[in-house]
C-alpha positions in Angstrom: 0.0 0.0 0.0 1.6 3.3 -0.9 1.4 6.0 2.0 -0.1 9.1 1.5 1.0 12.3 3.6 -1.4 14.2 5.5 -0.4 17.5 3.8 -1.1 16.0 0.4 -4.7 15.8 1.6 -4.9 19.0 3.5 -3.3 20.7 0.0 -6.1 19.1 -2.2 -8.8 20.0 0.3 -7.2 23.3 0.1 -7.7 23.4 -3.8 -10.6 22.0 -3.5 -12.1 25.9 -2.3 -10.7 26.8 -5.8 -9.1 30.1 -3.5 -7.3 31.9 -7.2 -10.6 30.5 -9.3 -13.8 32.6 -10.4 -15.6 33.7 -8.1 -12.2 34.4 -5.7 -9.1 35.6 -6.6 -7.8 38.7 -8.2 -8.8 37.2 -11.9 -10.0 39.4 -14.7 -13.5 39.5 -13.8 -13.0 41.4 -10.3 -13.9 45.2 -11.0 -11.4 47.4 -9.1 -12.8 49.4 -6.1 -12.2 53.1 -7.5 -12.2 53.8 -11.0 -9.0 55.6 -10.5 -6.6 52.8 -9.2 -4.2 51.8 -11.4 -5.6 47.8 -12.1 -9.1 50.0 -13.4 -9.3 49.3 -16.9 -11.9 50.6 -19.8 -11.5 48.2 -21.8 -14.7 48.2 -24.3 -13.8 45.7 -26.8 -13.7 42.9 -24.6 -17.5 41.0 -23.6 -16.5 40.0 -20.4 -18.7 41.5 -17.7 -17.0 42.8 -14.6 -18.2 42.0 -11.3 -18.6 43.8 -8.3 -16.9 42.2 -5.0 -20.7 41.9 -3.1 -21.9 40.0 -6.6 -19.1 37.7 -6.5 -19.5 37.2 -2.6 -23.5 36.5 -3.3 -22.4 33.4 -5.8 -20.3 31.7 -2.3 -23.4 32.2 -0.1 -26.6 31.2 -2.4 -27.3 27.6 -2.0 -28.0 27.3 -6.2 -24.7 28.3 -7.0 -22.4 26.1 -8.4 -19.8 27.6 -6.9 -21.3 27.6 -3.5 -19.3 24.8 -1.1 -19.7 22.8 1.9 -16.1 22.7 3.5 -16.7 20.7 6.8 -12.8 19.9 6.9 -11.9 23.3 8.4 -14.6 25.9 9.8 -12.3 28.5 8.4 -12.4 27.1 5.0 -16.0 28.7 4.0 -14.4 32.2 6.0 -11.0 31.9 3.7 -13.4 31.4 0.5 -15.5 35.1 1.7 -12.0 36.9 2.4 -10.6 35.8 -1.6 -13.4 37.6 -2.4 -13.8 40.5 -0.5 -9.8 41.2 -0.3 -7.9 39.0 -2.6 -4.7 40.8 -1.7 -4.2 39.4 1.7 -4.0 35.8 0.4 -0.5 34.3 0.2 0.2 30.8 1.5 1.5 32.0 4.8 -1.7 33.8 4.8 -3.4 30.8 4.3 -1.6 28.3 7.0 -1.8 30.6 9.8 -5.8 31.3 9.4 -6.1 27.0 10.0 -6.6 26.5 13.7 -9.1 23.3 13.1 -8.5 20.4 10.8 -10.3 17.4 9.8 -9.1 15.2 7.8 -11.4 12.1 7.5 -11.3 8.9 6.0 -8.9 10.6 3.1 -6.3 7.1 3.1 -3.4 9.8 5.3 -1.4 6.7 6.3 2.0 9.5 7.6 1.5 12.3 9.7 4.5 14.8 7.3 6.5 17.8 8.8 4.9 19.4 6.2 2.1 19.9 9.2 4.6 22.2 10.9 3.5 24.7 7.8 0.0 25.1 10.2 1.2 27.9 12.8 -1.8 28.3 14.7 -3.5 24.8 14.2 -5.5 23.9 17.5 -7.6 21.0 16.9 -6.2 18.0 14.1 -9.1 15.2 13.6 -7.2 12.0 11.9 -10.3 9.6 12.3 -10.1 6.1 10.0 -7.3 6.3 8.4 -4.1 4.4 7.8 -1.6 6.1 10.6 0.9 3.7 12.6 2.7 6.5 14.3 2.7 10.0 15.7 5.6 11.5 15.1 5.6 14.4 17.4 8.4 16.5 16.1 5.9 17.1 13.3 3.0 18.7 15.4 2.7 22.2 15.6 3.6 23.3 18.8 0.3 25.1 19.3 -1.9 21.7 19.1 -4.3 21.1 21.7 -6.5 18.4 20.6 -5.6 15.3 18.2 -8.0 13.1 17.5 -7.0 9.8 15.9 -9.8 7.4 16.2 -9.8 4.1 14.0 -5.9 4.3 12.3 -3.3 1.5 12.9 -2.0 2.5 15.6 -0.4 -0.3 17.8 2.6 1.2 19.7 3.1 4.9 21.9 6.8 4.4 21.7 6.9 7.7 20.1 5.3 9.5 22.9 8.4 9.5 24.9 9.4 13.2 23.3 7.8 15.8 25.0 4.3 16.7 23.8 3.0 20.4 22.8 3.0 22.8 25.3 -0.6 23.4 24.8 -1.7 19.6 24.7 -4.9 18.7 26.2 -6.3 16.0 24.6 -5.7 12.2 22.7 -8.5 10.3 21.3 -6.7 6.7 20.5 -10.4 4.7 20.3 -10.4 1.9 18.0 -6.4 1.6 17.5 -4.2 -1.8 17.8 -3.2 -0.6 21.5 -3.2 -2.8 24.2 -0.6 -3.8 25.5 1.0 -3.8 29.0 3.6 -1.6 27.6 1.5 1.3 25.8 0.4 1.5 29.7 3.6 3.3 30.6 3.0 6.2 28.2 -0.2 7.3 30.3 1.3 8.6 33.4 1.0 12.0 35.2 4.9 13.0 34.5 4.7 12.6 30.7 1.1 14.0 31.1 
């Protein structure tokens, strides 16, 4: 079975909100906010309509839309949609991994937890529910992670637990791994906790 990373999945949820595509983005169809800024155009020969920013924001919201999405993986996913809309010029990808505080990444096959994770600044709260993960490697956790879910992976060892743990951690869900044995015990005491 090949492995797949966790920020492989998080990166095609990510361009799954379509963040640079019509109706977000700074594309040719935005119409500038003053007629005098320099990006104004007049340009008369071409058919294309421009849009104003509220317009663009109404096709995210209306339920009809095709372009209307249901991102359950982040709550700040719908948020970061509205804000590539209503100010395309804050959005570069540090931009972008610093606004994640919740992640959930479900049933997506993410069978290694990558440093790539350490991208997530401000992540919070990382649900890893059935999927293929065998280990936590916690030198790839963002130091500001409170809550890690990882209900129904392959888990069958807390050998890597031995490192110290975020700061800020306050909760494990390990329901429905391969644990069970006399020496996972060990790992759940009040000094490494």
């Amino acid at each position: 079975m090949a492995s797949r990373t966790l920020t492989s999945a998080i990166d095609k949820l990510i361009h799954s909100l379509c963040l640079e595509s019509f109706p977000c983005g700074r594309g040719s169809w935005r119409k500038p906010p003053l007629r005098g800024s320099e990006d104004w155009h007049d340009d008369e020969s071409t058919c294309a309509q421009l849009e104003e920013s509220d317009n663009l924001h109404d096709l995210l919201q209306s339920p009809l839309s095709p372009w209307h999405e249901e991102a359950s993986w982040s709550p700040q996913a719908l948020v970061l949609r509205e804000l590539a809309v209503k100010a395309p010029e804050k959005f570069n990808a540090n931009f972008l991994y610093s606004s994640l505080t919740t992640l959930r990444i479900v049933d997506r096959g993410v069978s290694v937890i990558d440093e790539g994770l350490l991208m997530f600044s401000c992540l919070e709260e990382l649900i890893l529910t059935v999927n293929n993960i065998t280990e936590v490697p916690l030198k790839n956790l963002p130091k500001t992670l409170k809550v890690l879910e990882l209900y129904g992976n392959r888990i069958s060892s807390l050998k890597s637990l031995k490192t110290d743990l975020p700061p800020h951690f306050l909760h494990l869900g390990l329901g429905n791994n391969r644990l069970g044995s006399p020496e996972d015990l060990q790992y759940f005491t009040a000094n490494l906790w």
